[in-house]
C-alpha positions in Angstrom: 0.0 0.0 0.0 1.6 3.4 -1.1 0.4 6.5 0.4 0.4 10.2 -1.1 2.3 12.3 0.6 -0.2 14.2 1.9 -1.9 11.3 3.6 1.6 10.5 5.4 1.5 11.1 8.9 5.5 12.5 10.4 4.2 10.9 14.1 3.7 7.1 12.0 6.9 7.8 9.8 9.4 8.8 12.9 7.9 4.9 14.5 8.5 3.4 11.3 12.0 5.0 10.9 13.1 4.3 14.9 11.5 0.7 14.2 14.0 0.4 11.1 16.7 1.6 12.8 16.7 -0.8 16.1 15.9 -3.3 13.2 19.4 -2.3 11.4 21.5 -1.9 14.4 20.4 -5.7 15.8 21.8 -6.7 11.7 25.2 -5.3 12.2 25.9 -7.4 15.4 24.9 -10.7 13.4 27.7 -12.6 12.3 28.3 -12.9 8.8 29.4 -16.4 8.7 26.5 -17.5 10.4 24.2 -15.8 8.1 26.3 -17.0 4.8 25.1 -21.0 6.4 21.6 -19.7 5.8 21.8 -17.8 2.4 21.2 -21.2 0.4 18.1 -22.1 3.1 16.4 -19.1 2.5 17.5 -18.8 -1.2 15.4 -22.4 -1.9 12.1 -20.9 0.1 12.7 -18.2 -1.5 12.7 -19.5 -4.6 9.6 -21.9 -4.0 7.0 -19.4 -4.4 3.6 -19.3 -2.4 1.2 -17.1 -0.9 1.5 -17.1 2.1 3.6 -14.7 5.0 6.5 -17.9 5.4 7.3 -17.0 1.7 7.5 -13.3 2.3 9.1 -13.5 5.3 12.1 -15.5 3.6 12.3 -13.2 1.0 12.6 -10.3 3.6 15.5 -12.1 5.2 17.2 -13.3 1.9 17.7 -9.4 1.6 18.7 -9.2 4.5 21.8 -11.5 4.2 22.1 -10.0 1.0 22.0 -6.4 2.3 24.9 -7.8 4.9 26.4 -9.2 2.4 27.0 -6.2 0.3 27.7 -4.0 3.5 30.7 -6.1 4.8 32.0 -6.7 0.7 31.9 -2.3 0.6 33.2 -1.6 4.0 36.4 -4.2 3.3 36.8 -2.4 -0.2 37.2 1.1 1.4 39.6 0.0 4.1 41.8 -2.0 1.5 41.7 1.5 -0.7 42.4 3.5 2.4 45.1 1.4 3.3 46.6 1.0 -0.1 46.8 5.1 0.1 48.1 5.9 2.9 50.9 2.8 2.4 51.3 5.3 0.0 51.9 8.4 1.5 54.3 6.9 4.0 56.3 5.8 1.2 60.0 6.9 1.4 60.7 10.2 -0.2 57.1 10.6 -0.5 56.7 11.8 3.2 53.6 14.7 3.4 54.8 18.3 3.3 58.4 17.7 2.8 59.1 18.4 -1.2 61.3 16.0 -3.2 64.4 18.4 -4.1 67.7 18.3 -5.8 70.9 20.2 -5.5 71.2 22.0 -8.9 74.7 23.5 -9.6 
């Protein structure tokens, strides 16, 4: 059901959004090996359609290992990059606000 915005209440959308948000920070403190063991279980419900809320439900947390997923794969990029730069930085002759001169005669 999708509402106009006119018809949104802030009160209903400030729940929803603290709701989310305890929702999000109980994810981060699962452990993403555990929750790669139950990609393939929830992949196969997922994939064995039905109507009913057991189907839903393991498509909401499909996404959710999914979401993890992507998260942790992101997060280890950026610290490899920002590692790889300042390795970088440090290098020798290379040291921050120190130029790299010669003697000219």
């Amino acid at each position: 059901m999708t509402l106009n915005k006119s018809e949104v209440n802030i009160q209903a959308m400030n729940t929803i959004e603290n709701s989310l948000d305890k929702i999000a920070e109980k994810i981060l403190h699962l452990d993403e090996a555990s929750l790669d063991f139950l990609w393939d279980k929830y992949k196969t419900k997922m994939e064995q359609f039905s109507f009913s809320k057991e189907w839903e439900k393991s498509v909401i947390i499909f996404s959710i290992i999914n979401s993890v997923r992507v998260k942790n794969a992101i997060f280890n990029e950026q610290l490899l990059s920002r590692q790889a730069n300042t390795e970088k930085a440090a290098a020798p002759g290379k040291a921050r606000g120190i130029p790299n001169l010669k003697l000219v005669k």
